[in-house]
C-alpha positions in Angstrom: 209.6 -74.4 132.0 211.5 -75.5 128.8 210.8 -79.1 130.1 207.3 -79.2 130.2 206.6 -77.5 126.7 208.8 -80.8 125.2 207.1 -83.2 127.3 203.8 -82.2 125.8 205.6 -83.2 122.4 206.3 -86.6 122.4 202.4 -87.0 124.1 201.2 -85.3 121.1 203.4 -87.9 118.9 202.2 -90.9 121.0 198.5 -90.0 120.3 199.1 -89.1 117.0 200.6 -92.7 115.9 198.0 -94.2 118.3 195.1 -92.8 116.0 196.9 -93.8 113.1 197.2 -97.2 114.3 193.6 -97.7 115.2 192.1 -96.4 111.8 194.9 -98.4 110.0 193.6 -101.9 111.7 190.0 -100.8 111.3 190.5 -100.0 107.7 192.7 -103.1 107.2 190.1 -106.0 109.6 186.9 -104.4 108.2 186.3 -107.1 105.6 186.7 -109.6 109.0 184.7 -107.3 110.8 181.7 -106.6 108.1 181.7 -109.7 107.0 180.4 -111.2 109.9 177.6 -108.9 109.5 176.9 -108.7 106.2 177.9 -112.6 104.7 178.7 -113.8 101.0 175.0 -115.0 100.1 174.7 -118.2 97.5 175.8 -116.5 94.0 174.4 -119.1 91.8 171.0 -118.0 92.9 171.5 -114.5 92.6 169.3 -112.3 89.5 171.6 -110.6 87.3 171.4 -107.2 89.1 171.5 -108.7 92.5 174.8 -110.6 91.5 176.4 -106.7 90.5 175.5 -105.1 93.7 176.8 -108.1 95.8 180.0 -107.8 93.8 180.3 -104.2 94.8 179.3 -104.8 98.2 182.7 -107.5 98.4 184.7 -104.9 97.4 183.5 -102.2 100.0 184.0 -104.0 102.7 187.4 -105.1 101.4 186.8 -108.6 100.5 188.4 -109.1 96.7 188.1 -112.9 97.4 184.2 -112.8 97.9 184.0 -110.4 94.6 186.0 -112.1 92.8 183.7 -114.9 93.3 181.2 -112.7 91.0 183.1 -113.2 88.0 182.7 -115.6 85.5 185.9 -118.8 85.1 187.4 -116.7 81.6 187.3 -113.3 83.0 189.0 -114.0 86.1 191.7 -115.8 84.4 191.8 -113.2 81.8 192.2 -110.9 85.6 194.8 -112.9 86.9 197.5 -111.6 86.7 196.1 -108.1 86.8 193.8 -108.1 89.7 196.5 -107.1 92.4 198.7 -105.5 89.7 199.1 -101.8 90.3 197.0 -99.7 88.6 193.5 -101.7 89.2 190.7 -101.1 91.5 192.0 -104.4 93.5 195.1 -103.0 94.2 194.8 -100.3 96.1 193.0 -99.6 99.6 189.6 -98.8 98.7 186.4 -97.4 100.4 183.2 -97.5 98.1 179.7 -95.8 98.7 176.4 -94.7 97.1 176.4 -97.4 94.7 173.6 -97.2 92.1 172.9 -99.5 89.8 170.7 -99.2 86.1 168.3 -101.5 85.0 169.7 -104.1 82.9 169.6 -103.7 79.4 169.9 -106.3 76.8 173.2 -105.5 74.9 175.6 -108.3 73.8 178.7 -107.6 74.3 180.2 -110.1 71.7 177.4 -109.1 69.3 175.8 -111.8 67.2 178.5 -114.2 67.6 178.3 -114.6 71.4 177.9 -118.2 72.3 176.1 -117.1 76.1 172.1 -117.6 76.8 171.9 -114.3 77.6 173.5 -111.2 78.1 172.8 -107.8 80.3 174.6 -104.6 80.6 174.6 -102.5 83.6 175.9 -99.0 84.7 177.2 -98.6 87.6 178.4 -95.0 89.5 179.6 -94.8 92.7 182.0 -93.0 95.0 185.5 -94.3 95.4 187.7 -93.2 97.5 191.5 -94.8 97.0 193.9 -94.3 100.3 197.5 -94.0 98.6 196.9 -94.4 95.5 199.2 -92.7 93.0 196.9 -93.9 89.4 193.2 -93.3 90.8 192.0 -89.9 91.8 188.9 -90.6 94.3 185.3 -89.3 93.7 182.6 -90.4 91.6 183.1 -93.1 89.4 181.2 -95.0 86.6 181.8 -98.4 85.2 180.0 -100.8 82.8 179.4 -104.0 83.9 178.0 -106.8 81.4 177.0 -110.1 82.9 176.5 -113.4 81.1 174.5 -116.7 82.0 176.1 -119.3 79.6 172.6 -121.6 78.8 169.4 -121.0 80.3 169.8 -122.8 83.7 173.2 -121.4 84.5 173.8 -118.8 86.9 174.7 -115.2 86.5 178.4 -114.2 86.4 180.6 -110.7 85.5 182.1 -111.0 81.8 183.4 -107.9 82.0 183.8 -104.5 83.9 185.0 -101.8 81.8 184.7 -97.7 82.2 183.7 -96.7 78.3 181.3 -98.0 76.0 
């Protein structure tokens, strides 16, 4: 009778690690797997807003590379060395939902002496949840997002992301 009740035991293990191992290569192939379905679209043509929520979108489905494609030249090598650092929203294992977006509004973020076409600010709140992480407590988040077109026929691109004003 004994030998039964520890047989059960290591079937209860072997399904145990078997559903951790699916949801581990679901959660780790499902920037493969959504991205077939849902594919970068051609960023220099995107509007301003557009351009946010496609950089958001990247980063749901796990693709960094595809956001990072978002930002502008300076801010990414201002990210460099950061962007998958500990302690930044690349680093981790991240699921993202119920993004919103604002309107843009027209605030420079270099003020008077910014040397961009134009500049918009946008808020963005969303729900974050971040699988491991030690520095990021998951729920609703917000962030600022300002976005820059150098001269008039230049595309859109992220200058910076920020969490306070």
């Amino acid at each position: 009778m004994r030998t039964g009740r520890f047989l059960l035991l290591p079937l209860w293990l072997v399904i145990a690690f078997g559903a951790t191992c699916v949801f581990v290569g679901l959660f780790t192939f499902r920037g493969v797997i959504l991205g077939i379905f849902l594919p970068m679209p051609d960023i220099d043509t995107l509007s301003a807003r557009h351009l946010v929520k496609t950089y958001y979108q990247r980063l749901a489905i796990g693709d960094t590379a595809g956001a990072n494609q978002c930002l502008s030249d300076d801010y990414r090598r201002a990210l460099n060395d950061t962007l998958n650092a500990p302690n930044t929203i690349h680093s981790d294992p991240l699921w993202i939902s119920d993004v919103n977006i604002s309107k843009g509004a027209h605030i420079r973020m270099q003020g008077i002496n910014s040397t961009n076409h134009d500049e918009l600010q946008f808020v963005v709140q969303y729900n974050a949840w971040h699988i491991g992480s030690m520095s990021y407590l998951s729920g609703r988040e917000l962030g600022f997002v300002y976005v820059a077109k150098e001269t008039k026929k230049s595309p859109w691109r992220i200058i910076s992301i920020g969490c306070g004003p």
